[in-house]
N, C-alpha and C positions, 0 to 999 in steps of 0.2 A: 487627175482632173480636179481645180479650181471650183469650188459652190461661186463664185461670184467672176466679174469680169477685171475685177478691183480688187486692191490692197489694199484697204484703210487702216487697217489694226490687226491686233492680236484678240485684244477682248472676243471677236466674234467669230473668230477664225475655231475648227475643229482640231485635234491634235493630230487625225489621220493627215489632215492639209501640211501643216507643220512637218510630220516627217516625209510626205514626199517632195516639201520643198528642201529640207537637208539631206533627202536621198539623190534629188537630180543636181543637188549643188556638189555630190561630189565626182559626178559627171563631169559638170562643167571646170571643176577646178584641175583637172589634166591639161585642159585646153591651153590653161596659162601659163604652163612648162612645154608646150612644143616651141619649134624655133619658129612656127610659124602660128602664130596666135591668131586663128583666122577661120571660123564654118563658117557655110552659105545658108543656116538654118532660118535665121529673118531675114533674107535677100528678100526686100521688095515692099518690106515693113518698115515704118518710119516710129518716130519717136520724138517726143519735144522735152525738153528737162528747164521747167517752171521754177526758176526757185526766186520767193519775195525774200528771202534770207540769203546772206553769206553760205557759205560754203566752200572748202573744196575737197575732202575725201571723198562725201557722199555723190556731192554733183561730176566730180572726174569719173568714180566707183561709176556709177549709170552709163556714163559715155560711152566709159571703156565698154563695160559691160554692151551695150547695143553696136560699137565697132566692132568688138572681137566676133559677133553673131550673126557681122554683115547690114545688120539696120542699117537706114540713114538716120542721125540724129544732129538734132538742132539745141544750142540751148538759148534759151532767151533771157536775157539781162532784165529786172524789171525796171532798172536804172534809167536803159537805153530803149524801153520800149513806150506802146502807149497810155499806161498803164502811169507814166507821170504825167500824161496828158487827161487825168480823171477815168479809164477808165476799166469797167469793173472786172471782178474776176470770172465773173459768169460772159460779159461777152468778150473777152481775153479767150474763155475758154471755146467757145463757138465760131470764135473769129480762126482759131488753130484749127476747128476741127473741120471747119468747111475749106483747108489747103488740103485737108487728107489724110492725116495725123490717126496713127491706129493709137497712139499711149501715150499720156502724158504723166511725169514724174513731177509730183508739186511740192516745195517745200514753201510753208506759209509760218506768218508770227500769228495768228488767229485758230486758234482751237477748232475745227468741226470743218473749215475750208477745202480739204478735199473729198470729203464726201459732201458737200454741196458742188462742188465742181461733176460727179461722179454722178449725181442726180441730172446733170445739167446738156452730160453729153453722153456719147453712147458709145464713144470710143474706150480704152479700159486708161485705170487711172491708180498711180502708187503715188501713196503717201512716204515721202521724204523726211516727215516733221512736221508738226503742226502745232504749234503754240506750246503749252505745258503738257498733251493732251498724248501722242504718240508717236513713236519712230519705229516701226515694225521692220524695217529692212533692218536694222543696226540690231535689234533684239536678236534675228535669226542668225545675222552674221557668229553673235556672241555665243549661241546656241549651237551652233557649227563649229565653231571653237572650239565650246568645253566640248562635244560627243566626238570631235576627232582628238583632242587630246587624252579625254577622260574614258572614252567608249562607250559611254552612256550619259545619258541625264538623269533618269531616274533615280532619288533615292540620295541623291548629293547634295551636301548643306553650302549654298549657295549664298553669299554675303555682299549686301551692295551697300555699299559707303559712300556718305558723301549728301549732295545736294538733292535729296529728295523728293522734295516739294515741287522745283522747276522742271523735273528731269522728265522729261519724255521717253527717255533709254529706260532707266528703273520702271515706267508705267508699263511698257511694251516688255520687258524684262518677265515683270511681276508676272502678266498673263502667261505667258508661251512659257516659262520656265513651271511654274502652277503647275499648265497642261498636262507639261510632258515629265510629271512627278516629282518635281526636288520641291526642296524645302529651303525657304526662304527667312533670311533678317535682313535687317536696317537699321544702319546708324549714322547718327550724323546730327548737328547742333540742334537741340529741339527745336529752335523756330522754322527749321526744314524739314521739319518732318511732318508732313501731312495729319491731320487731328485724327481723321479715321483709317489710315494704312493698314492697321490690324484687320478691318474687315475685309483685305481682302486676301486675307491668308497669311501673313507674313507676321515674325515674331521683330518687335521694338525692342534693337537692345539700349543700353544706357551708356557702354562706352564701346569702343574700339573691340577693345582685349576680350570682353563678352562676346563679342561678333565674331569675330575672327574662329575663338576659342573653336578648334575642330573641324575648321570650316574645307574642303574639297575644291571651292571658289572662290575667288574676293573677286568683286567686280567694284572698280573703284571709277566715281562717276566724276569731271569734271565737274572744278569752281568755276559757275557763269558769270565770269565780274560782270559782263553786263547787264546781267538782272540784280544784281548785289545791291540793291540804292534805297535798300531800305533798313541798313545796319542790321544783318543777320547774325554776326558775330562782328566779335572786335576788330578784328584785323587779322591777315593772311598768317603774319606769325603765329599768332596762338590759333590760329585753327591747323596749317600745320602741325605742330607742337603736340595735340590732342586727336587732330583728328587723320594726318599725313603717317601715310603707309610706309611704314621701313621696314630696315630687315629685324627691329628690336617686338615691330607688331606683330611681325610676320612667326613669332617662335610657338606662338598659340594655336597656330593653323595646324593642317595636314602636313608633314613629310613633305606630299607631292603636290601640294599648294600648287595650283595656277590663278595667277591674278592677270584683269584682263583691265581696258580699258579703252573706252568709247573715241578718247580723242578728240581736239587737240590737247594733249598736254601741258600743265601747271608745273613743271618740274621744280620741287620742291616747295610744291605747296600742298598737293593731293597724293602724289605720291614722289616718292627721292629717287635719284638718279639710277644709286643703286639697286633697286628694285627692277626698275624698268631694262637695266642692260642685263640682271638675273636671267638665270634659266628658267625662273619657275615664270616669268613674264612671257607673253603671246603676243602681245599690241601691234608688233607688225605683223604676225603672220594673220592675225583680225583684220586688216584694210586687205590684204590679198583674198582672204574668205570671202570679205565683201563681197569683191568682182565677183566671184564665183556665184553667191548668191543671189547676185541682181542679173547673173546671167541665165539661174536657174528662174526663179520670177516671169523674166522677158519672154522666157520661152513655153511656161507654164499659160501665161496669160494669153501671147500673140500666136504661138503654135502649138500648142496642147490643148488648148480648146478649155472653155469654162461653161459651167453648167447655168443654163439661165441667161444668157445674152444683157437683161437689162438689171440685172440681180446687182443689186449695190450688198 
């Protein structure tokens, strides 16, 4: 059982929460190999999938996730809805939940937006993404990764490369990985690297080959050209070059190295081809996790019951 009725983050999440959401995601990820990918577990439970962002892993990942479990689900375009007609996201969210709407899936460019949504209505509420600030379904996904490939998290040197600063994966990362015992670095051009990241556990390394050095993990985070507009580095080649994963970075790691990655892919910029068609690479079987995770989630929140009804 769920302390809250919502998923906003990891920061505040418990670690017991944590593993019985990777305990029921490996329930639900059987589902995905029958030929009939199909429980009647949410028949009768509905859902909406909110996203002010782009998307399509994470916003199909939910869909599916609420078909295969029988929900009804909606997604709503903010493009096409009223929401270019001014208006806001608290009565967006009232307006959905007075059709009936037991869950809404938000992805927002604004930090703190679905727990003000979460405050607002009283149906239960996942965070998708939210500004610079967190992506807690994509964290677990990654967390379900390494404990089904590695058999544990505890206790493993876990290395996230890359864009730091922007990255809402690494923030959600940070915590739930914390939690559930491993030990954490970061690198990546110093103007990405956040000034205080040490405080929250995690060691700053200075290049690549320091990170990597030993590492059990690499979790390599996409380049967000679209927040790049403030010249963080020179150009894609030399950050490739210094900071893009191959198999010449890769000789400092573990043996059984698994490198993972959030997606969509920079193919030769954050990390090279070769890497990604390796066997120590996971990234696809990470979107198939997904599903499983936002299947375990859906069911945690709308049929497992959560402690505290109005508990954000």
């Amino acid at each position: 059982m769920l302390s809250s009725k919502d998923l906003l983050g990891l920061k505040d999440i418990s670690k017991e929460e944590i593993e019985l959401i990777l305990s029921t995601a490996e329930a639900m990820k059987e589902i995905l190999f029958r030929d009939i990918k199909k429980v009647p577990t949410l028949r009768g439970k509905s859902m909406v999938c909110l996203f002010y962002e782009p998307s399509t892993r994470t916003r199909t990942s939910f869909e599916l996730a609420g078909k295969y479990m029988s929900a009804d689900t909606v997604n709503i375009s903010t493009s096409t809805s009223s929401v270019v007609k001014g208006e806001t996201l608290r009565d967006t969210g009232r307006t959905i939940e007075a059709m009936g709407i037991d869950l809404v899936v938000i992805r927002h460019s604004c930090s703190g937006a679905p727990h003000m949504l979460a405050e607002e209505i009283s149906a239960s509420v996942i965070n998708a993404g939210d500004g610079m600030h967190e992506h807690p379904t994509q964290a677990l996904l990654d967390m379900f990764t390494i404990k089904e490939k590695k058999g544990r998290i505890e206790g493993l040197e876990v290395a996230i490369i890359g864009d730091i600063l922007h990255s809402r994966v690494a923030r959600s990362n940070i915590w739930g990985l914390k939690k559930m015992g491993a030990n954490i670095r970061v690198c990546g051009p110093m103007p990405l690297i956040p000034p205080n990241i040490s405080d929250l556990g995690v060691r700053v390394c200075s290049s690549v080959e320091e990170a990597v050095e030993g590492a059990d993990v690499i979790n390599v985070l996409r380049i967000q050209r679209e927040r790049q507009d403030k010249g963080f580095f020179p150009s894609l080649r030399e950050y490739a070059k210094i900071y893009g994963i191959d198999r010449e970075k890769l000789k400092g790691a573990k043996e059984d190295v698994l490198v993972i990655h959030p997606g969509p892919v920079n193919r030769g910029v954050e990390i090279t081809s070769e890497v990604i068609e390796s066997s120590c690479a996971a990234i696809e079987e990470q979107v198939t996790n997904g599903v499983a995770v936002r299947m375990a989630l859906l069911y945690l929140l709308l049929q497992g019951g959560a402690k505290g009804e109005g508990a954000n």
